[in-house]
Every structure is written in C-alpha cells, then in structure tokens.
ChimeraX commands (.cxc) that place a marker at each C-alpha (Angstrom):
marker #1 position -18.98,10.53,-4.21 radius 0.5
marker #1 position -16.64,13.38,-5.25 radius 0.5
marker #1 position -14.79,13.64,-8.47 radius 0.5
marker #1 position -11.64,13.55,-8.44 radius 0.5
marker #1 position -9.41,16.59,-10.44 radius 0.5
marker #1 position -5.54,16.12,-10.99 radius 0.5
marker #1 position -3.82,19.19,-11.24 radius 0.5
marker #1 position -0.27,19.64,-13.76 radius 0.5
marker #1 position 1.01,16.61,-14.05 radius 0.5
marker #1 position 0.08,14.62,-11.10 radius 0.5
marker #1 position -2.43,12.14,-12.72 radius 0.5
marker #1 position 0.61,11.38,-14.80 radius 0.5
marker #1 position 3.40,11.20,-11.64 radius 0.5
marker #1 position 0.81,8.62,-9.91 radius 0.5
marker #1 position 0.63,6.66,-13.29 radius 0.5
marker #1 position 4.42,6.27,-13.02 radius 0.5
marker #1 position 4.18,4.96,-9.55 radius 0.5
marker #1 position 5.40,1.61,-9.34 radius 0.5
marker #1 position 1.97,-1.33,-9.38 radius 0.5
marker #1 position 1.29,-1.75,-6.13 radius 0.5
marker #1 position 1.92,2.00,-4.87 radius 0.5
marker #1 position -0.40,2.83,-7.89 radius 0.5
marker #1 position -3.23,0.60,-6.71 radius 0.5
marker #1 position -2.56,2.10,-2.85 radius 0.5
marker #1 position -2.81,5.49,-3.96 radius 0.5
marker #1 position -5.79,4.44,-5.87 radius 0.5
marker #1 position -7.88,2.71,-2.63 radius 0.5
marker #1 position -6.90,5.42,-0.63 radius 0.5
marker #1 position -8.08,8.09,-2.83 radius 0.5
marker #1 position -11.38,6.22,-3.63 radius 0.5
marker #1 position -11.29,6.52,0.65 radius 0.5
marker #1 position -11.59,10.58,0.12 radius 0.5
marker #1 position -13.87,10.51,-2.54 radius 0.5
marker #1 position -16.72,8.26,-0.87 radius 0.5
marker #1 position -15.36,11.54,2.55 radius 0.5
marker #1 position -13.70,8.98,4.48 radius 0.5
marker #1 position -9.75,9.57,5.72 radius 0.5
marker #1 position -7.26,7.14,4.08 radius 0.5
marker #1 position -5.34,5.03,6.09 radius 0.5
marker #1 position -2.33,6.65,6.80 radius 0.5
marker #1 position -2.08,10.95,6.45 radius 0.5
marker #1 position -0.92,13.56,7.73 radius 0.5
marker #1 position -2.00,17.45,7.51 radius 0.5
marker #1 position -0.10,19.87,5.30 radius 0.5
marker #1 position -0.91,23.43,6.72 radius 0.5
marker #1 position 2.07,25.15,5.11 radius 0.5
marker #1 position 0.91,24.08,1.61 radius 0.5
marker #1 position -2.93,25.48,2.59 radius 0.5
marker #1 position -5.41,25.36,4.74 radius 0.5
marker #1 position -7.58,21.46,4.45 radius 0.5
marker #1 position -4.18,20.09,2.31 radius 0.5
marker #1 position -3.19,16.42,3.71 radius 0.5
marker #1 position -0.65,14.04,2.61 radius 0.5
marker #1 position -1.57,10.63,1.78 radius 0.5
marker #1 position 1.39,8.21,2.81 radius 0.5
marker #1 position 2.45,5.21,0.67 radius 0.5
marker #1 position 4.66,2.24,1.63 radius 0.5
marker #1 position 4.78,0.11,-1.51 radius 0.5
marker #1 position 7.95,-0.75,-3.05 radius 0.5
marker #1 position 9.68,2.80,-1.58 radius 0.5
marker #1 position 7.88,5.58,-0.30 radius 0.5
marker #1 position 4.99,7.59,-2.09 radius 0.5
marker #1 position 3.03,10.70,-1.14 radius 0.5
marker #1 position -0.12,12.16,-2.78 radius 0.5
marker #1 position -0.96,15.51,-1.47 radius 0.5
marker #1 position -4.44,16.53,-2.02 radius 0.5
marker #1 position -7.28,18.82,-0.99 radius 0.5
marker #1 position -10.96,17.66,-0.31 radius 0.5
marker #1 position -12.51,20.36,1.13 radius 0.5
marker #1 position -13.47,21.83,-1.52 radius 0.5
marker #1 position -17.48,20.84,-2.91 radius 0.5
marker #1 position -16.56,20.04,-6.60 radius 0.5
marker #1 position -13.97,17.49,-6.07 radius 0.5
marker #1 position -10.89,16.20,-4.82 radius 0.5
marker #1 position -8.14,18.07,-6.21 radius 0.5
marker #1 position -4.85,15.76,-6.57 radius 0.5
marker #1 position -1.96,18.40,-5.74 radius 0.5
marker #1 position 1.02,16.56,-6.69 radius 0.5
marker #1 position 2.18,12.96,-6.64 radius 0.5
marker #1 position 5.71,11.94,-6.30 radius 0.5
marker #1 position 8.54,9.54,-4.38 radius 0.5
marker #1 position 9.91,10.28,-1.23 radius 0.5
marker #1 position 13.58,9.89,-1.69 radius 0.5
marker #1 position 14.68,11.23,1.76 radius 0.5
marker #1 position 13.41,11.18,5.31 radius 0.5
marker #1 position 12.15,15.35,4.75 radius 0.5
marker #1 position 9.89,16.16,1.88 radius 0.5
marker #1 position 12.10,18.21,-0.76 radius 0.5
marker #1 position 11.57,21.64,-0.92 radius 0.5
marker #1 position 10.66,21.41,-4.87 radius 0.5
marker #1 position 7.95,19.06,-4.04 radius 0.5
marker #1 position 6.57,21.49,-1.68 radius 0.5
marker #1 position 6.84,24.54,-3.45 radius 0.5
marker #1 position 4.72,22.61,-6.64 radius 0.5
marker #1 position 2.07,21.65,-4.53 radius 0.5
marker #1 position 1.52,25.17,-2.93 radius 0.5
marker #1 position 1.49,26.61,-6.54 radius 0.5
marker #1 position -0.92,24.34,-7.79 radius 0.5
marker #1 position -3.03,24.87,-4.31 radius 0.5
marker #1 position -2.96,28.78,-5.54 radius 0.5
marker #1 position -4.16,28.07,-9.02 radius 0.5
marker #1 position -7.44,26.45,-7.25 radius 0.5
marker #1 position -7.78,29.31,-5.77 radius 0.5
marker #1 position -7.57,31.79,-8.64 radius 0.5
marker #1 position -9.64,29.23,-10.79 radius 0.5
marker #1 position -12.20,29.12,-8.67 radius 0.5
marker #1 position -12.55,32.85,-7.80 radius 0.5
marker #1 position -12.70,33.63,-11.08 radius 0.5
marker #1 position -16.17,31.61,-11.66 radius 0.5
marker #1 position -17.82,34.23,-9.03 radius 0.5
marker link #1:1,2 radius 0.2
marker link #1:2,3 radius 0.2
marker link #1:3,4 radius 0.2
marker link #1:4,5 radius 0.2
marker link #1:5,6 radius 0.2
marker link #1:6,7 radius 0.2
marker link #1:7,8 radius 0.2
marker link #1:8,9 radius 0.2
marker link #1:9,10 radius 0.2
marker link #1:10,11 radius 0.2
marker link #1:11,12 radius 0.2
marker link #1:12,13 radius 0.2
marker link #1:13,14 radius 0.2
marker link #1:14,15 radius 0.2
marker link #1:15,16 radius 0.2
marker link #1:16,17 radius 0.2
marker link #1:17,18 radius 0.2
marker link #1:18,19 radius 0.2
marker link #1:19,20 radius 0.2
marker link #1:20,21 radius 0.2
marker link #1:21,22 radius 0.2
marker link #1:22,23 radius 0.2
marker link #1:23,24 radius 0.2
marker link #1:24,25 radius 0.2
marker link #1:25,26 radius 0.2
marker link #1:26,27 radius 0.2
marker link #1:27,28 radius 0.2
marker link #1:28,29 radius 0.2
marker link #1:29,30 radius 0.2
marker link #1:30,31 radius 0.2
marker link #1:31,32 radius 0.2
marker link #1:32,33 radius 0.2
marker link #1:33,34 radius 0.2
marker link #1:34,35 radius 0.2
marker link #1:35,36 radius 0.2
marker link #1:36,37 radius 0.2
marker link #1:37,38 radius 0.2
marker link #1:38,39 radius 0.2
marker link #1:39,40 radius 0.2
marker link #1:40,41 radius 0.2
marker link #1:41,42 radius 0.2
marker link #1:42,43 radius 0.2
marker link #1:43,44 radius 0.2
marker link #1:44,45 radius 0.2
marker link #1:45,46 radius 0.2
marker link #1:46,47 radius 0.2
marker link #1:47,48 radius 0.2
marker link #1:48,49 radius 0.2
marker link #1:49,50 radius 0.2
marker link #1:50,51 radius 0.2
marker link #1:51,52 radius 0.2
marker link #1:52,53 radius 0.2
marker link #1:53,54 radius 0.2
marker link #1:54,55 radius 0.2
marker link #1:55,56 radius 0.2
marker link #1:56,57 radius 0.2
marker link #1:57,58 radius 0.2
marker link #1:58,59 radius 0.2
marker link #1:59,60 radius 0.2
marker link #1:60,61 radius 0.2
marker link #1:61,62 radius 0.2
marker link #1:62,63 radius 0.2
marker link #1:63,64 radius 0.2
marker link #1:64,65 radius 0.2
marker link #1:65,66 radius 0.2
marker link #1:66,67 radius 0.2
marker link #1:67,68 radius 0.2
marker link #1:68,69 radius 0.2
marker link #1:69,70 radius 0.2
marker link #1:70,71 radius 0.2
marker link #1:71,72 radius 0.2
marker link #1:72,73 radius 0.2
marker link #1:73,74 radius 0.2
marker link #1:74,75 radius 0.2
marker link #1:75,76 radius 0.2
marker link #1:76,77 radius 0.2
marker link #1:77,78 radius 0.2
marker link #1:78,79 radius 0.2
marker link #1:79,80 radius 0.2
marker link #1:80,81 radius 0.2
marker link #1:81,82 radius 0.2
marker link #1:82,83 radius 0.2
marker link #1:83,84 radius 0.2
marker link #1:84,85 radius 0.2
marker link #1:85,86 radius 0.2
marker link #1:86,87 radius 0.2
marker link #1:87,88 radius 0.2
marker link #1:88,89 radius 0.2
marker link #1:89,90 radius 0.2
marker link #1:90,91 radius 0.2
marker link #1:91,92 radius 0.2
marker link #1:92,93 radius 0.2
marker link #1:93,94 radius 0.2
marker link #1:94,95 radius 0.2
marker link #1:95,96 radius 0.2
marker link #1:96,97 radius 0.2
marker link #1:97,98 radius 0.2
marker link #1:98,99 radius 0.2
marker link #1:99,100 radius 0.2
marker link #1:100,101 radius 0.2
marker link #1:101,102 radius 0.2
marker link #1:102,103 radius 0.2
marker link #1:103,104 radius 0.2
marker link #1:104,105 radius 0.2
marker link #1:105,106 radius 0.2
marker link #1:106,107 radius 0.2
marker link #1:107,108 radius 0.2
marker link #1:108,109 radius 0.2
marker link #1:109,110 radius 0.2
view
C-alpha cells in the first residue's frame, strides 16, 4: 500500500470537509493507495501528466486532486469545494504549482 503525502495545505482543506465528504474522500483515497481507481474520477491533464480528480457528492460537492503515479506515494494536490459547475481557475492554478514542486523535490534527490 502507498503512503499517502499531502502537499500545502490540503491535509488541512480535507479536514475541513464537512463528515461525510471527509469519510468519502477518505475510502476513496484508501482506493488509490491499496492502486485501485476510486469510484468516481476524472483525468486532469492540464494540471500534469497521471493527475486525476476524485469527485465527492456529500453534503455539496468536493474534489481531491491527486497524483499516484509516482513510486513513493500518493501525493494529495489540493482539496477543496466545488462552488460552481467549472472548477475555479485559483483551484487549478494551486494544484499545478504544487504538481511542479513534486517535480523539483524529487529531481533534486538525483
């Protein structure tokens, strides 16, 4: 089973979720830990290559954007509430900074 490693703030933005979109979020990513998909995604190829979006309908609408292609783990991008039918450009922009920083992290350990 993979570890899983929040980035920024988003182990604290799922904590604020609302109970039952907390324990979603949670079952689904257990799901991408043990490499299974979660129920209900959907790719994110403008944030980076292997980034998906896990979808939440719990008391509103949640997304957890994540990457678990990588061997040590599955990196939590960014965790937040969909207000509006399109994903806000802020939310975006934070998860394909915090995407980068894996990269730079991790090629700095070569």
């Amino acid at each position: 089973m993979k570890k899983t490693i929040f980035l920024g703030s988003s182990k604290d933005d799922l904590r604020g979720f609302p109970e039952e979109a907390r324990r979603d979020a949670g079952i689904e990513l257990y799901q991408v830990q043990l490499g299974l998909d979660p129920s209900d995604w959907k790719p994110m190829p403008g944030i980076g290559a292997g980034v998906r979006e896990i979808r939440i309908r719990a008391c509103g609408i949640y997304r957890v954007i994540y990457l678990a292609a990588r061997p040590e783990g599955v990196y939590v991008l960014h965790c937040f509430q969909k207000k509006t039918r399109k994903t806000a450009p802020r939310d975006l922009e934070l998860a394909k900074l915090r995407f980068k920083q894996i990269g730079e992290s991790h090629d700095r350990d070569y």
